[in-house]
C-alpha positions as a Markdown table, in Angstrom:
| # | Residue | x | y | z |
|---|---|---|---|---|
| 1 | Unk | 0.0 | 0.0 | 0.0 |
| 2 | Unk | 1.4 | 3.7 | -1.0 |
| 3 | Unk | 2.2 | 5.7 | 1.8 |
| 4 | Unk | -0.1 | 8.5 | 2.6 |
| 5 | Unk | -0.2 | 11.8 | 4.4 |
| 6 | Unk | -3.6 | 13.4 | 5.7 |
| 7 | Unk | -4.0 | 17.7 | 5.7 |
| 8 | Unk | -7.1 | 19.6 | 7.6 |
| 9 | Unk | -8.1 | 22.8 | 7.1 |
| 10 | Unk | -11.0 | 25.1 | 7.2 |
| 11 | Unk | -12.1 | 23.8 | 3.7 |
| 12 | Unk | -11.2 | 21.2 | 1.1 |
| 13 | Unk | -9.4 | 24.3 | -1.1 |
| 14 | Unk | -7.2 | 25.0 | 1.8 |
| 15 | Unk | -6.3 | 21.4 | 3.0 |
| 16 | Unk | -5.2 | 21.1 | -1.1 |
| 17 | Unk | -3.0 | 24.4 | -0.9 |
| 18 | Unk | -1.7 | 22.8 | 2.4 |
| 19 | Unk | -0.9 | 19.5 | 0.8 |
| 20 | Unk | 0.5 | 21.0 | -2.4 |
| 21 | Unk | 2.9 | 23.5 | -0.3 |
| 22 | Unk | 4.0 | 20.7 | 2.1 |
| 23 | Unk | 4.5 | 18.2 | -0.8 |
| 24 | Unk | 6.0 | 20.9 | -3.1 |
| 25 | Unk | 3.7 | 19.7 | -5.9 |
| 26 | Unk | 0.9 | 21.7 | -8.1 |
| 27 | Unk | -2.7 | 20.6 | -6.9 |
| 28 | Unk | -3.3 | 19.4 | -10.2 |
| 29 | Unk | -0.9 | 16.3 | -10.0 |
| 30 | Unk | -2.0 | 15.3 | -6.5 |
| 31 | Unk | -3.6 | 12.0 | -6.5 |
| 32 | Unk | -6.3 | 12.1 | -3.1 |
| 33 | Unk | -9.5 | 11.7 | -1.3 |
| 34 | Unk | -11.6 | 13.5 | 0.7 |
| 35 | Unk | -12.5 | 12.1 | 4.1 |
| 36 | Unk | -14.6 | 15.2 | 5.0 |
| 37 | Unk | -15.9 | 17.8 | 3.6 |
| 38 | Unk | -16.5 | 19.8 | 6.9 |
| 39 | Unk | -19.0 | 21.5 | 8.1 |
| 40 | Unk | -19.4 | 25.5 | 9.2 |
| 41 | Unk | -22.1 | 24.3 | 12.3 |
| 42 | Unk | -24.4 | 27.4 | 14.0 |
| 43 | Unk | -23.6 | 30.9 | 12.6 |
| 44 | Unk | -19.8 | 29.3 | 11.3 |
| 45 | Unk | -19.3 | 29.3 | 15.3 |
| 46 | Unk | -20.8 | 26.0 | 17.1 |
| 47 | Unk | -20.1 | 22.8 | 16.0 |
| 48 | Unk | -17.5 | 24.0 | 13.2 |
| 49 | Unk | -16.2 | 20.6 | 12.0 |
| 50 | Unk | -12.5 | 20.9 | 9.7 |
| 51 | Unk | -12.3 | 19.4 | 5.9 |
| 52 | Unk | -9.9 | 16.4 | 6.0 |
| 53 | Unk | -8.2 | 15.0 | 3.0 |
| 54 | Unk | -5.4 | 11.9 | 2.4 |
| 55 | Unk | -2.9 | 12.7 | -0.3 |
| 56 | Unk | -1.0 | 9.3 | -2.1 |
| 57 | Unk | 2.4 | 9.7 | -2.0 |
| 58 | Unk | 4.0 | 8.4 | -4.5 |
| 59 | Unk | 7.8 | 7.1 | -4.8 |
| 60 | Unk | 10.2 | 9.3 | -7.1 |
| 61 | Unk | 11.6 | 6.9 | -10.1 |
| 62 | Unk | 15.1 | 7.7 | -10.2 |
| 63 | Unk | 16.0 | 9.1 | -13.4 |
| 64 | Unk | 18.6 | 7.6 | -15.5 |
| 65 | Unk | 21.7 | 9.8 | -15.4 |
| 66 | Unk | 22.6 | 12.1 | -18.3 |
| 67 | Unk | 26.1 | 12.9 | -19.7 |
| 68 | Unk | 27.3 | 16.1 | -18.5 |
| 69 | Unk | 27.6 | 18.5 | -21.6 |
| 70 | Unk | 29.2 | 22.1 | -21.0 |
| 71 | Unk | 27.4 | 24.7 | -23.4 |
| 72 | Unk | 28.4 | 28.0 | -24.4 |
| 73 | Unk | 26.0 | 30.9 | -24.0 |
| 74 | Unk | 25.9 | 33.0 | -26.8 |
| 75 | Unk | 26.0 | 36.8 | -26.6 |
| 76 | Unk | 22.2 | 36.8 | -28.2 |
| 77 | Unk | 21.4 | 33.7 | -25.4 |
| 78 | Unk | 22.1 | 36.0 | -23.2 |
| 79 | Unk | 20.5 | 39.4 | -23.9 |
| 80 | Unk | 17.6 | 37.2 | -24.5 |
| 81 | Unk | 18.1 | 35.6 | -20.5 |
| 82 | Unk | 18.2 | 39.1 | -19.2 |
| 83 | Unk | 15.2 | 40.6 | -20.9 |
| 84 | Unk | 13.6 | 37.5 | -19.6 |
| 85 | Unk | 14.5 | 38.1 | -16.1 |
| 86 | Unk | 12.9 | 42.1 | -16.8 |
| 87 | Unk | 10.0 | 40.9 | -17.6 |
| 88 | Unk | 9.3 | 38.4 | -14.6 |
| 89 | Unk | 9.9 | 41.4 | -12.5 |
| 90 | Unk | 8.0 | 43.6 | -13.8 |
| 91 | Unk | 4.9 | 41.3 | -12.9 |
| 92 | Unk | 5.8 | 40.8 | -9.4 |
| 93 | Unk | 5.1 | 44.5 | -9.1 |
| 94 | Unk | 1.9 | 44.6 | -10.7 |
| 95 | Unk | 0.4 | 41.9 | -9.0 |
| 96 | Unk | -0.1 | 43.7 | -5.4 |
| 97 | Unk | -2.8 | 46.0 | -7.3 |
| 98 | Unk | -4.7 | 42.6 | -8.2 |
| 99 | Unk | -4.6 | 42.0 | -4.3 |
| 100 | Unk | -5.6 | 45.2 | -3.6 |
| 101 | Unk | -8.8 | 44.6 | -5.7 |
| 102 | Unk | -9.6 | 41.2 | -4.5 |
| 103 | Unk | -9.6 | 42.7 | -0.8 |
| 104 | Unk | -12.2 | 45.8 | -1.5 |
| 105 | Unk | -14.6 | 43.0 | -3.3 |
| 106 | Unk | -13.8 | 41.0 | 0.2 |
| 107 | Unk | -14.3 | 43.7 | 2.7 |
| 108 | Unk | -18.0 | 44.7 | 0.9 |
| 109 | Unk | -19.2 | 40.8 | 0.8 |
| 110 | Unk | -18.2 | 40.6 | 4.7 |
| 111 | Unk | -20.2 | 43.5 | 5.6 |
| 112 | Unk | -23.4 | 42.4 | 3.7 |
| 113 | Unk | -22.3 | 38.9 | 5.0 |
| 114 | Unk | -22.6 | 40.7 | 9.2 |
| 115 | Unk | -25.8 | 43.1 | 7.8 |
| 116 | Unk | -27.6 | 39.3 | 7.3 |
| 117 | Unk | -26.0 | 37.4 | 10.0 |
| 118 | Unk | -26.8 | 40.3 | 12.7 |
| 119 | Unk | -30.5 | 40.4 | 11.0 |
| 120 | Unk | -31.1 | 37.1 | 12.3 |
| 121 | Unk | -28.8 | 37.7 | 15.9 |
| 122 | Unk | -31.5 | 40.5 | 16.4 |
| 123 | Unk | -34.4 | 39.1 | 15.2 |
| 124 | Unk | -34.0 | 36.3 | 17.8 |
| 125 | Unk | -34.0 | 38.9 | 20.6 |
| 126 | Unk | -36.2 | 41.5 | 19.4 |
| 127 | Unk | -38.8 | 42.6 | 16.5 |
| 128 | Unk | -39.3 | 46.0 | 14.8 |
| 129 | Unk | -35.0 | 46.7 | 14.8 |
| 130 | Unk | -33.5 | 48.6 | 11.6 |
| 131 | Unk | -30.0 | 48.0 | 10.7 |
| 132 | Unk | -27.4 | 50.3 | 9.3 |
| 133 | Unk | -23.8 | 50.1 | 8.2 |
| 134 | Unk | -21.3 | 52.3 | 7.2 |
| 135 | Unk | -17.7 | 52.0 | 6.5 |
| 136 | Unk | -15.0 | 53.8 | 8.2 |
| 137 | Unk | -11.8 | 52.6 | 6.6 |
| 138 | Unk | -11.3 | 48.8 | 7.7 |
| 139 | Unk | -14.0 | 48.9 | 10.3 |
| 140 | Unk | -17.9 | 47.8 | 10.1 |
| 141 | Unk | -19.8 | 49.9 | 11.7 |
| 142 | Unk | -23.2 | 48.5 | 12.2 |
| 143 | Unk | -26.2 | 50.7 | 13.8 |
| 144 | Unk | -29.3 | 49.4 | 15.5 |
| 145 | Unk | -32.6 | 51.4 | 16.2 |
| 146 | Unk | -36.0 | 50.5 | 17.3 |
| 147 | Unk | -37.2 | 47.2 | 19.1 |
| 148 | Unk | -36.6 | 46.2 | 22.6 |
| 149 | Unk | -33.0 | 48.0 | 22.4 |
| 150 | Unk | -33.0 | 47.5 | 26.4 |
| 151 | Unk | -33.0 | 43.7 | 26.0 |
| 152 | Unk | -30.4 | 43.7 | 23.2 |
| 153 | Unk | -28.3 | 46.0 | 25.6 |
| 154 | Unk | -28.5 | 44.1 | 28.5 |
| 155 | Unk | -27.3 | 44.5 | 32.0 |
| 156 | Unk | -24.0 | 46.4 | 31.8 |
| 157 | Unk | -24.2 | 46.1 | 28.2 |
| 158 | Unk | -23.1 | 42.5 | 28.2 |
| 159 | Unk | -26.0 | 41.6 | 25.9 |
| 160 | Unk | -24.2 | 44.0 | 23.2 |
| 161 | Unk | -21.4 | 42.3 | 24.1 |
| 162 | Unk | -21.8 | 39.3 | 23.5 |
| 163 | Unk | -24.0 | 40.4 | 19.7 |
| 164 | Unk | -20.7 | 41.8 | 18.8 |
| 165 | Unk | -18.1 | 39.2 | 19.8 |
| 166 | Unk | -20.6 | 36.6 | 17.6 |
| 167 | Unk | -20.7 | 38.9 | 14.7 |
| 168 | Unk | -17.0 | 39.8 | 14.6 |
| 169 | Unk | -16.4 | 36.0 | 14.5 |
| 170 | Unk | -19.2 | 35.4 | 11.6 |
| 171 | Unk | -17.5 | 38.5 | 9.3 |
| 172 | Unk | -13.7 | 37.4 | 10.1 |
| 173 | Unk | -14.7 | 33.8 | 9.3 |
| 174 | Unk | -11.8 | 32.5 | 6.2 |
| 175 | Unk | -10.1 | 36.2 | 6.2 |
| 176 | Unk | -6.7 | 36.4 | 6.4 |
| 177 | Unk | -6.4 | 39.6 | 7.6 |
| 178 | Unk | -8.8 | 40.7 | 11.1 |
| 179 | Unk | -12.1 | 42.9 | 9.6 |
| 180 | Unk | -12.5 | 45.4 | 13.1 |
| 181 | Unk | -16.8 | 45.4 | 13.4 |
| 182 | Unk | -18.1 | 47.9 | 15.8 |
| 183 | Unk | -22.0 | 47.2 | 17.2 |
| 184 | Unk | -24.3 | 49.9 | 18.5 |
| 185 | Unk | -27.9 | 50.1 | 19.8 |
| 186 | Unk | -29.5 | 53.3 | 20.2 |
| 187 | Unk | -26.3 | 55.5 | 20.3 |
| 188 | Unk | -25.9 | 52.9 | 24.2 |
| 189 | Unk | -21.6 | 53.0 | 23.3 |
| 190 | Unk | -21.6 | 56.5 | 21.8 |
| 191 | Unk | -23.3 | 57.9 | 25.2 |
| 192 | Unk | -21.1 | 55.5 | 27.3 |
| 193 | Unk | -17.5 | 56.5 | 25.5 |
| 194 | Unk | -18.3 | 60.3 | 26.6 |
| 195 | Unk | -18.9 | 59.5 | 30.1 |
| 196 | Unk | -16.0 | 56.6 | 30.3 |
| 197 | Unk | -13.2 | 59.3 | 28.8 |
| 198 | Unk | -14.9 | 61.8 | 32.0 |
| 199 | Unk | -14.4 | 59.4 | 34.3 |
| 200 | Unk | -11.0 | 58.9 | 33.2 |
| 201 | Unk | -10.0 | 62.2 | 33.4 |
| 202 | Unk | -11.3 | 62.8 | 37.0 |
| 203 | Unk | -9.5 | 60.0 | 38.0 |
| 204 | Unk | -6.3 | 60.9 | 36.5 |
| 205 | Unk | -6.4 | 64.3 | 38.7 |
| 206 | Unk | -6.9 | 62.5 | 41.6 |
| 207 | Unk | -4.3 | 60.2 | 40.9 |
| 208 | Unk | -1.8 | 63.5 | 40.0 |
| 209 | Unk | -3.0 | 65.3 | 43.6 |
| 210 | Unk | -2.6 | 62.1 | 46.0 |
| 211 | Unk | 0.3 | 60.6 | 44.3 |
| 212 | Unk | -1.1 | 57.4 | 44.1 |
| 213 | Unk | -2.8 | 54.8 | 42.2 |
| 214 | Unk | -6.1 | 55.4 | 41.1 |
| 215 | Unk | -8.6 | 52.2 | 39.6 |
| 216 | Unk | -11.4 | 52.5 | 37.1 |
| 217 | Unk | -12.5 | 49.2 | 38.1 |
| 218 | Unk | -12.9 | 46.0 | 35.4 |
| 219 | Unk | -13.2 | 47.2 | 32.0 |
| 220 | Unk | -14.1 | 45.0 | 28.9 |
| 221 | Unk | -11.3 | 45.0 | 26.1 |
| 222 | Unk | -13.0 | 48.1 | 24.2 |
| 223 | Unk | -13.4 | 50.2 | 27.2 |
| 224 | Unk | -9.8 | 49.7 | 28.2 |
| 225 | Unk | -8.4 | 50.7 | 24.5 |
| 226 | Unk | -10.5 | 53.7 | 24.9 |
| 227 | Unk | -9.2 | 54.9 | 28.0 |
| 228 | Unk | -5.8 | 54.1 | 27.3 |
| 229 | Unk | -5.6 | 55.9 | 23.9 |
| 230 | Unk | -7.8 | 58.9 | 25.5 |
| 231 | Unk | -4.8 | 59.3 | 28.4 |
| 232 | Unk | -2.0 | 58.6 | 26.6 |
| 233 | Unk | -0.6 | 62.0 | 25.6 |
| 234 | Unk | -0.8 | 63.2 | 29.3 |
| 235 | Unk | 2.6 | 62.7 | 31.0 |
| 236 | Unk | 2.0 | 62.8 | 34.3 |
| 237 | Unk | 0.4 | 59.4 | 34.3 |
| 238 | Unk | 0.0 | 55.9 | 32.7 |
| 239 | Unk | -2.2 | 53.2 | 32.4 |
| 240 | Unk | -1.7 | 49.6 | 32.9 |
| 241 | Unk | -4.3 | 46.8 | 32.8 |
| 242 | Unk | -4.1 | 44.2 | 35.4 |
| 243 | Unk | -5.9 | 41.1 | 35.7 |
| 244 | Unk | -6.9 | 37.9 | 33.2 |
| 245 | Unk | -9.8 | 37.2 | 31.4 |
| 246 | Unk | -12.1 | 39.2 | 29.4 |
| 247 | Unk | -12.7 | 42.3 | 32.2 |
| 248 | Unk | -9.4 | 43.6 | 33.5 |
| 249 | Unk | -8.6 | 46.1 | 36.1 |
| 250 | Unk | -7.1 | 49.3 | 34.9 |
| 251 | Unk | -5.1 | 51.4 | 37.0 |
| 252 | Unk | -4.1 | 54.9 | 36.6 |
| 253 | Unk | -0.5 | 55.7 | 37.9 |
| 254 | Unk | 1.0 | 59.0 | 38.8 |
| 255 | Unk | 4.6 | 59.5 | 37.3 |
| 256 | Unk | 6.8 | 59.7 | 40.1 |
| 257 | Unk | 9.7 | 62.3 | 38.1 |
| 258 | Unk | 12.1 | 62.5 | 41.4 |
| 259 | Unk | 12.4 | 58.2 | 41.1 |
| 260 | Unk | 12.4 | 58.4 | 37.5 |
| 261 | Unk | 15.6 | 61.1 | 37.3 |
| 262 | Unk | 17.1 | 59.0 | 40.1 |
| 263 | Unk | 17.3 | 55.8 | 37.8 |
């Protein structure tokens, strides 16, 4: 029996690019079957089961050895080499604006991909909700209105939070590079942001007036970036998150500058 080497991978396409990198051999002259075609489960989340296929590998025939023959290049051999060589570089700089193409087409088809997916995420929770989405460079911003919108907030927001986590993983789903989706119900984040950077900066003055360590209590990651990129052109503090898990501490520390000139 041949020997045999078995690839997973999100899909049957990618197990193939696996086995044909691995193998160093085009797709075309792989000789395989598929054990499993996979399957995406509940929202591409859930029971998300990999493609699995078994490549034949088959023994290299040794070749029977050649004489060895010098040959002379001549001059028109090579002029014609290096115009060769141009040309060959010339498409490895054109081929970037191909990518850059494929990736707009991509970034439009996730965010009608999340409008749907989110449709059905809301629909489950509440009735009468409109959906909007606009694009602000590489981030999906998807707006909510109407419905229940204090049952798809939730307590502390966590309700939101957990809408968005789900959709983020739904719109990233098979991209290689991280799509940034932002969730909002009834301007609830908009209104919170404003009073969150407040906070921050009555805390930080208390923090520069005792000289010591002032906490805004367990943060979720998006409230944490806020505060940290809201403080971080004042110098007489920083911010440090402390903790595991999805909330984290953050602590506001005065700059000490007689410690700092003494080390």
């Amino acid at each position: 029996m041949a020997p045999s080497l078995e690839f997973e991978a999100k899909n049957v396409e990618k197990a193939l690019n696996a086995a044909s990198t691995k193998l160093k051999k085009s797709k075309e002259n792989l000789k395989y079957e598929i054990i499993s075609y996979g399957s995406t489960g509940i929202f591409g989340l859930v029971g998300r089961k990999k493609a699995k296929i078994r490549v034949t590998i088959e023994e290299n025939k040794q070749q029977p050895k050649q004489p060895f023959k010098i040959q002379k290049k001549q001059p028109e051999k090579i002029v014609a080499d290096e115009i060769k060589e141009k040309k060959e570089v010339v498409v490895k700089e054109i081929s970037p604006k191909t990518n850059s193409v494929d990736s707009e087409k991509d970034l439009n088809d996730s965010m009608e991909k999340g409008a749907k997916a989110l449709k059905k995420i809301i629909e489950c929770i509440s009735r009468d909700s409109t959906i909007k989405v606009n694009r602000e460079n590489e981030v999906l911003d998807y707006q909510v209105s109407g419905g229940d919108s204090s049952r798809l907030i939730g307590k502390r927001g966590q309700t939101l939070e957990a809408i968005q986590y789900i959709l983020e993983k739904i719109v990233n789903q098979n991209q290689d590079k991280r799509i940034r989706v932002r969730v909002d119900i009834e301007d609830y984040l908009k209104n919170k942001e404003i009073q969150l950077v407040g906070m921050a900066e009555k805390l930080t003055g208390k923090a520069i007036k005792t000289g010591r360590p002032v906490s805004m209590g367990q943060l979720n990651a998006h409230d944490r970036r806020l505060v940290h990129i809201s403080l971080k052109n004042d110098s007489n503090i920083r911010t440090q998150s402390q903790g595991q898990g999805f909330y984290r501490k953050l602590i506001i520390f005065p700059k000490n500058k007689k410690s700092e000139i003494s080390q």
